[in-house]
N, C-alpha and C positions, 0 to 999 in steps of 0.2 A: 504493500500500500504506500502511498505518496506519503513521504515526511516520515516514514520509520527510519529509524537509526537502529544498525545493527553493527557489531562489533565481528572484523575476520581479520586476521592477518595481525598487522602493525597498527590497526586503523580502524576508523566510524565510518560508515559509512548511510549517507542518504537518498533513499529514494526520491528521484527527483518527478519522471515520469514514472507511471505502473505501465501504460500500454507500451512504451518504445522500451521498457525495460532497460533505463538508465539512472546512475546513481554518482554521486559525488563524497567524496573526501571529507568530513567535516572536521576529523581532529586525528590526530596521530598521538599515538598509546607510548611508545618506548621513543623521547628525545634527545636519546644518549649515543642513536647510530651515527655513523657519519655519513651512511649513504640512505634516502627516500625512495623508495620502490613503488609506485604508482600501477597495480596491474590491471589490464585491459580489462579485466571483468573479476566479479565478486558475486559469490551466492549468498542471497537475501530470503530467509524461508523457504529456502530451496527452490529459489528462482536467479537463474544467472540476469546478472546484470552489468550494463557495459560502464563503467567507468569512462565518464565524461566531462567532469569536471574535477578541480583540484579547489576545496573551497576557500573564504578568507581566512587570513592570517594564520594558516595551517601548521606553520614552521614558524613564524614570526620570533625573530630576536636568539633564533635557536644557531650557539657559537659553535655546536660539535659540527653539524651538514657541511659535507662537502660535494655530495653527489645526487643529484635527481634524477630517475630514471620515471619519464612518462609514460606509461600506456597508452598502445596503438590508437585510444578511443578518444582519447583527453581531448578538447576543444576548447574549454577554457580554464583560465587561472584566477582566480578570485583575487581580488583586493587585498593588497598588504602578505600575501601568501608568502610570500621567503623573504619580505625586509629582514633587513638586520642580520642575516644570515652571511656575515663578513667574511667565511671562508669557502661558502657555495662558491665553487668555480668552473662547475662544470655540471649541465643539463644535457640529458640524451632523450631524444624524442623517438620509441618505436614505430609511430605511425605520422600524418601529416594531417591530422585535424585539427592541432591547437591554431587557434583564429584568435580567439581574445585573450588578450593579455590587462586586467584589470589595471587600474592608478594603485602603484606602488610596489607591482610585485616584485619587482627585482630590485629593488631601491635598496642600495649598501649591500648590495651583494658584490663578492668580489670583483676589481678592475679589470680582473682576464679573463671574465666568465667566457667560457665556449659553449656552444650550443651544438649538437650534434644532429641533424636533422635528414639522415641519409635518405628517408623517404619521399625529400619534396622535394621538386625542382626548383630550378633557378628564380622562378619568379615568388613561388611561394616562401622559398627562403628572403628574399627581401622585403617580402612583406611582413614576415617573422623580427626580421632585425629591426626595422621601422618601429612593431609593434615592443620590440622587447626595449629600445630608447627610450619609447613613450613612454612605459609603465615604468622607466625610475633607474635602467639598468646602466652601465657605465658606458662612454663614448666608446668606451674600447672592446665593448661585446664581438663578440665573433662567433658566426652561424656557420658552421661547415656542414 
């Protein structure tokens, strides 16, 4: 059902649609990893769900992260989602659906942040860079 929260993995997560069988991130459980694993889908009552969102301030302020690995499904990144996250240097995207990039998500994340983004093309990674600028990330971002 829409708006349950279920606990799998490292993580909460939310139902966000019931019919498209999509769910989002809401809190992460153990802040002590240094790498974030985001996986393309999560069973909710024993319904798979795709992981589609990474929601706000999920990681916020958090000094261990150094690694985010997206799920193929992610499209977008919530508000404030990894500020502060001074050592995050490095995001890997399995899929090419991330589109929105909220105000502040990458904000004081590290200055060499690289982005990993094998499965989108040329265009959609500049759009990716544009969108990771906008939301707070360092001039010196780099989307390979």
């Amino acid at each position: 059902k829409k708006g349950i929260v279920i606990k799998a993995g490292n993580g909460r997560y939310q139902v966000i649609d019931e019919k498209r069988k999509t769910a989002r991130l809401v809190e992460v459980i153990n802040k002590k990893k240094t790498t974030l694993s985001v996986p393309a889908t999560v069973k909710i009552n024993g319904e798979i769900c795709k992981v589609t969102e990474v929601g706000e301030k999920v990681m916020k302020g958090n000094s261990k992260l150094r690694k985010v690995v997206l799920g193929k499904y992610v499209a977008t990144i919530g508000k404030q989602a990894f500020m502060n996250c001074k050592k995050l240097g490095n995001v890997q995207l399995k899929g090419k659906d991330l589109k929105n990039i909220r105000p502040g998500a990458f904000k004081k994340t590290s200055a060499k942040l690289k982005v990993s983004a094998k499965k989108m093309n040329k265009k959609q990674k500049a759009k990716l860079l544009k969108a990771l600028k906008k939301s707070g990330s360092s001039k010196k971002v780099k989307v390979k």
